[in-house]
N, C-alpha and C positions, 0 to 999 in steps of 0.2 A: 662709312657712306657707301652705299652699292655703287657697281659700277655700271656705266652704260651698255645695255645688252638691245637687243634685239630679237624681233620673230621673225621668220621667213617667209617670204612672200607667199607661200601655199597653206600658210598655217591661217593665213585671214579665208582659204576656201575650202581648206578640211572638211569632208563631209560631217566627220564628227566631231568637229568641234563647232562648225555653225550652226548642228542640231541642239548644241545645248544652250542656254537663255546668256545672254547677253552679261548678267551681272557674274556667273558660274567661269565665263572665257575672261571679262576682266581681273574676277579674282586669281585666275589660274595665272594669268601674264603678272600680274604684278608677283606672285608669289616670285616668280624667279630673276624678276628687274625689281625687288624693294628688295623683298622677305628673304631668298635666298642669299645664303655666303657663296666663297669661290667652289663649294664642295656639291653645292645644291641644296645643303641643309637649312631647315627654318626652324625657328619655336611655333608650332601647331597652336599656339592659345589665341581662340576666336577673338578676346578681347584687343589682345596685341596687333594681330593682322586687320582688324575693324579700325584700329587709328591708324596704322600703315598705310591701310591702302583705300579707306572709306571715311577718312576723318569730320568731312561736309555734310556725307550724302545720312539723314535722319533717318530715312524710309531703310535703310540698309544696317540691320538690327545685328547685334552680337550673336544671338540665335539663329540670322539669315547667313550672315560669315558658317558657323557651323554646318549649317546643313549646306554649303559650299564648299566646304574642304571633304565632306562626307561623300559629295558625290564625286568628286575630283578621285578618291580613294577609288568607290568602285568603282571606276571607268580605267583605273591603274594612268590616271596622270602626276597621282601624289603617291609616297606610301607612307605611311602613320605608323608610328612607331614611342615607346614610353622607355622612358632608362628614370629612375628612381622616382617614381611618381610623377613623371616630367613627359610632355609628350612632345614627341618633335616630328618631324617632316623631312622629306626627302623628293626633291624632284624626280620623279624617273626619265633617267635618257638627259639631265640636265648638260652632263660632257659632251655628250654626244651632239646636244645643238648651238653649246656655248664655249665656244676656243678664248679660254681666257692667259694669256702671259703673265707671268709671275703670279703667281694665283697665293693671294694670304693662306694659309693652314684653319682649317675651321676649329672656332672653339667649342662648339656644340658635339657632345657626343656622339657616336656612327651608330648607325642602323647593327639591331645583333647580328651575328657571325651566322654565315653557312654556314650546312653541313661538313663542308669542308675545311671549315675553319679559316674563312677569307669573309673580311667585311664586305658586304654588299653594294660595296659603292654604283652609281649607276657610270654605265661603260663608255668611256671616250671613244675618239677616231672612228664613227661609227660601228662600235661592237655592238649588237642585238639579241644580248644573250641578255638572258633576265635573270639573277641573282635568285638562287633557292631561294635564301629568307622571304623574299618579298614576292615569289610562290605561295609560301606556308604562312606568311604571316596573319596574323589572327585579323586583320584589320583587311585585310586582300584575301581571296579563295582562288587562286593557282591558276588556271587554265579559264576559268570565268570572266577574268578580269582583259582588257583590251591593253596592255601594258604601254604599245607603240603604234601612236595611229597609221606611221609608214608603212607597216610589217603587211597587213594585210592586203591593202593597196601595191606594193612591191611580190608579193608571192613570199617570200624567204622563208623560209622554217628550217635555220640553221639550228644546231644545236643548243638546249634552252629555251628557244622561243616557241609562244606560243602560238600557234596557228588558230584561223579564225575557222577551223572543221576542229579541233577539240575545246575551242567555244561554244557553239553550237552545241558541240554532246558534251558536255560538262553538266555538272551535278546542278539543278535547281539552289542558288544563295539561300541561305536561312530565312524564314518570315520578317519583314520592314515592322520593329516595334511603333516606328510613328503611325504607320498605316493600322487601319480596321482590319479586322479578319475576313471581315469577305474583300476587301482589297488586295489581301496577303490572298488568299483561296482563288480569286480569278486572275493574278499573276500566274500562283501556280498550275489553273487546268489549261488558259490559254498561250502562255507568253513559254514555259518550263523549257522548250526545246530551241529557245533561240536566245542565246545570253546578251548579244546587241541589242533587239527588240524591248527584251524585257527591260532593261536598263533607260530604255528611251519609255517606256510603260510607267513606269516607278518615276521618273521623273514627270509626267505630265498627271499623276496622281499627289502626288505631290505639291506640285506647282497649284493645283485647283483647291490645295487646301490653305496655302499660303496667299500668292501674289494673283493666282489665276492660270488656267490654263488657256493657250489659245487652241482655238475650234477653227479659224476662216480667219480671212485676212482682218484684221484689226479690234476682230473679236474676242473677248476673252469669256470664261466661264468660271466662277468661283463656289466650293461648296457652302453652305451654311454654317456646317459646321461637320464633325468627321463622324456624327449617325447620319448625316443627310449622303456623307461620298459611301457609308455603310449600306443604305439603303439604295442607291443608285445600282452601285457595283453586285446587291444581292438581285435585285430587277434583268441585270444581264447575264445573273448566271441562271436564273428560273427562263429567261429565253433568251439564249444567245443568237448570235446571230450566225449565217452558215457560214461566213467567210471571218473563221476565228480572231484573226490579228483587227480585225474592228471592232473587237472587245470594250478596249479602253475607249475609240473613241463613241461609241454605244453610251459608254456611262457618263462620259463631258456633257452630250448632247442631250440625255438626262438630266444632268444637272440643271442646267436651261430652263427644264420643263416649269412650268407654277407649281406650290402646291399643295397637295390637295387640301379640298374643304375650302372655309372662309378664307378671301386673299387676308395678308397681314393687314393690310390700311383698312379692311374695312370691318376685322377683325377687334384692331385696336380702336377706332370708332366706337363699334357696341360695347367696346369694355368701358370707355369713356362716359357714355351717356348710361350707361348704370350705374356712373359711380356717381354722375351729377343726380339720377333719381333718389339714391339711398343718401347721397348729402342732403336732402332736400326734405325727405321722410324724417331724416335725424332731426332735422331744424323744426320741421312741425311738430313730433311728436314731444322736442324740450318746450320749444312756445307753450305748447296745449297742456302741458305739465304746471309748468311756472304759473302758467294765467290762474290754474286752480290751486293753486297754492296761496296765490294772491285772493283768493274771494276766503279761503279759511282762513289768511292770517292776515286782517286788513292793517295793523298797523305796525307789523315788520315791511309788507310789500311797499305801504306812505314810506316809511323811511329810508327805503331804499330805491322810489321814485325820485325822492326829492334830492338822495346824495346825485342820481343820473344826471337830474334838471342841471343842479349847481354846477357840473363838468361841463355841460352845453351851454353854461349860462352867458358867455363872452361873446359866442357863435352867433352869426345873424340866424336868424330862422328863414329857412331857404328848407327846397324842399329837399335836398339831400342830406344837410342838417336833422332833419326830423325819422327822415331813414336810420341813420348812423342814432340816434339817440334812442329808438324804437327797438334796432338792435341790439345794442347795449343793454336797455332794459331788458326785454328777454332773455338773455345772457343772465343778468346776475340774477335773475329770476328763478333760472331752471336749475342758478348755480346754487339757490338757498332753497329751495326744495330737495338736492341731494339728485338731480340728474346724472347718468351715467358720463362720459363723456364718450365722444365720437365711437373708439376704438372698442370699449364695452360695452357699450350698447349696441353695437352692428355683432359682437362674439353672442350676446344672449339674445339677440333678435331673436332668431330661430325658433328659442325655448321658452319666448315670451308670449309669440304667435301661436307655437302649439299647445301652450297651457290656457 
């Protein structure tokens, strides 16, 4: 059973972490009041932390957990890590804000070994040194990463830590496979020299593909789908704007836009009333079929008025009665003449019209 932890009162006004969405900060707390042992370690399987810590909430998908622990990684509040095809987790800084007594021993494997050959535990009694592995680790890229949101706020840049000036000049992260390439391509021309930014960039590109982005208070904006945030994001790189870091929000407020050509409703409209005209053409042209079949073959069509009659025969004669029967004749009508049906006769329209 976890034991009762808490956050500290600064951590509910953190600038970065009330930047980030609401479901991204609840899964980070529960990570280390459910998910995490006395060590700070978790098992990272979206599935497991979705009943942990989401078990009610429907709208909050095993897919949405994922790209939840993903951003937590790049932001360095988690660090991700796999020991025999297993991947697990690690609070960073978890000692450091959680003074636990008699603390159980974790059963979950540790994060690999520094350089130096000391496991990377994250560092008690306030240490702010950041553990090489989870520098170099493949899941984190070193100096890119915001490891400690005090650090910067505090000034410190003891030894180890990363400082938010070799942030800043840190190497441009690898292309986001979830994102388009021109999503990845306007990260890289506008956002490449500010690693905070960009990170808060990537999240509201994101967010517009998922749940929505907000634009203004109460507003949100969502893409259609990820050629529509492709084509948005290639629109601001053909005219950016002079004041670059309003990049991203150029392409939200795109998104917005209508577009172009016929709106959809009135799109779907015209596709509608053409399909009721060619149902309609198909109906006359089996009627107009049958009826002639019926003057060449008078006494299969008698026989097969009279099977119609005898099925209406119980029915009052009402005038929808005489519709429905009228139907039905035409029907077996065009069906003993060898009529196409619906889906073949609309494939050889075409070739029927132009022969």
């Amino acid at each position: 059973m976890a034991r009762i932890r808490s956050a500290k009162p600064s951590w509910w006004t953190d600038p970065k972490m009330v930047a980030l969405p609401r479901e991204i900060r609840w899964t980070f707390k529960g990570l280390w009041e459910v998910c995490a042992d006395d060590s700070g370690r978790f098992l990272a399987d979206a599935r497991v932390i979705k009943g942990q810590l989401w078990p009610m909430d429907d709208d909050i998908t095993v897919k949405k957990v994922e790209k939840y622990l993903t951003s937590l990684a790049e932001r360095g509040r988690i660090a991700l890590y796999v020991v025999d095809d297993v991947r697990y987790g690690v609070v960073v800084n978890f000692l450091k804000h959680q003074k636990i007594s008699h603390p159980t021993p974790s059963i979950l494997p540790e994060p690999p070994l520094s350089s130096s050959g000391t496991p990377p535990e994250p560092q008690p009694n306030g240490s702010r040194k950041i553990p090489e592995s989870f520098a170099n680790d493949s899941v984190l890229s070193g100096a890119e990463r915001d490891f400690d949101f005090d650090l910067e706020r505090s000034g410190a840049d003891a030894e180890g830590t990363v400082s938010a000036g070799a942030r800043r000049n840190a190497a441009p992260p690898a292309p986001l496979l979830d994102l388009p390439n021109e999503a990845n391509e306007l990260l890289e021309r506008f956002y490449s020299g500010d690693v905070d930014r960009r990170h808060d960039a990537v999240d509201q590109l994101r967010a517009s593909l998922d749940r929505g982005a907000k634009i203004s208070r109460g507003k949100y904006v969502k893409a259609r789908d990820a050629a529509h945030l492709a084509a948005c994001c290639q629109a601001v790189l053909d005219d950016p704007p002079r004041k670059q870091d309003l990049a991203v929000r150029f392409v939200l407020l795109k998104l917005n836009d209508p577009p172009k050509g016929t709106p959809q409703t009135e799109r779907i409209a015209l596709e509608e009333r053409a399909r009721i005209r060619e149902e309609d053409a198909y109906h006359a042209a089996a009627e107009q079929a049958g009826a002639a079949w019926a003057r060449d073959h008078p006494e299969e069509s008698a026989t097969i008025t009279a099977r119609v009659s005898a099925h209406f025969g119980s029915a009052p004669d009402t005038h929808l009665t005489r519709i429905a029967r009228d139907a039905m004749l035409a029907q077996e009508l065009s069906r003993a003449c060898g009529f196409p049906d619906f889906e073949t006769w609309r494939n050889e329209r075409p070739r029927l019209v132009s022969a």
